[in-house]
N, C-alpha and C positions, 0 to 999 in steps of 0.2 A: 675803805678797805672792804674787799669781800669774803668770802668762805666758800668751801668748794664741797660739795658736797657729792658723794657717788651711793646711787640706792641701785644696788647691787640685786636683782632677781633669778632665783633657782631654783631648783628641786633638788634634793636629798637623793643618795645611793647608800645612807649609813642610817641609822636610828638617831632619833633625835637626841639623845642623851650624850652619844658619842661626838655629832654634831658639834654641840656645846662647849664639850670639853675643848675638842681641838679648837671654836673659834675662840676661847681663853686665852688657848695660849698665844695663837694666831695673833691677836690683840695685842698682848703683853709683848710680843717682840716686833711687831711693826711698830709700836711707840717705841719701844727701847732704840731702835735701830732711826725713825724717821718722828721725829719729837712735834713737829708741825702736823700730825695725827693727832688735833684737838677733843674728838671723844666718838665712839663709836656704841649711840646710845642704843640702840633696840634691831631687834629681828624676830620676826614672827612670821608663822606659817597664816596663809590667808586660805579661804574655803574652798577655793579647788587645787587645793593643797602645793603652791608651788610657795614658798618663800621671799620675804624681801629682808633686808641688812642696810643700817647706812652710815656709812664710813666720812668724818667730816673733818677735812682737811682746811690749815690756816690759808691757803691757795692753791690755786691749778697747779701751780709749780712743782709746790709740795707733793703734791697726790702724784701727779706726775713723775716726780722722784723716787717714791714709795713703790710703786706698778712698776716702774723700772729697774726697779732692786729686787724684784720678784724671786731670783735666782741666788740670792744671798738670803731666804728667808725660811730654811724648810717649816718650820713651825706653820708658815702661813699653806707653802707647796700640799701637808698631810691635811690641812682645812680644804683647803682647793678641791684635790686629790677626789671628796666625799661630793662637790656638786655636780651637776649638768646642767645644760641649759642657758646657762649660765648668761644675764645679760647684765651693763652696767649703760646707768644714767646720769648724766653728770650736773649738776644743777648748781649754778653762781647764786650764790644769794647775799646783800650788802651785810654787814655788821649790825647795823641801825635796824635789821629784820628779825635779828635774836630777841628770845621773851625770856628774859630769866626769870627762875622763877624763886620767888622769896621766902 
């Protein structure tokens, strides 16, 4: 089995603080709504200050499923709403490449 992984790149039209908030809740109803959004661990602004995000889905399918529910999601729409730029990278990785950590 693999995982699907999307590292999400942008820049901000909101303050960071606000930012945050909404991608909380963003988070909180893309799982509630698509349960195969395994964990969406970190985002950080990088030094020429555009941002990444990475959203890690149990398959393409799934993620695919999720993106295409976009329109059933405002929580996610007023997250959106704040980027530009906005690019997505999609990255398969097997199971057997996860490092848990103990």
């Amino acid at each position: 089995m693999s995982y699907c992984a999307e590292l999400v790149t942008f820049t901000l039209t909101s303050d960071v603080d606000e930012y945050v908030r909404l991608r909380k809740a963003a988070i909180t109803e893309v799982k509630a709504a698509h349960p195969k959004l395994l964990a969406v661990p970190f985002c950080g602004r990088r030094a020429d200050g555009t941002w990444a995000d990475l959203w890690i889905y149990e398959t393409q399918e799934a993620a695919d499923a999720a993106n295409g529910d976009v329109e059933n999601l405002p929580e996610f729409l007023k997250m959106f709403a704040v980027l530009d730029g906005v690019e997505i990278e999609v990255i398969d990785f097997p199971e057997s490449a996860v490092s848990p950590i103990a």
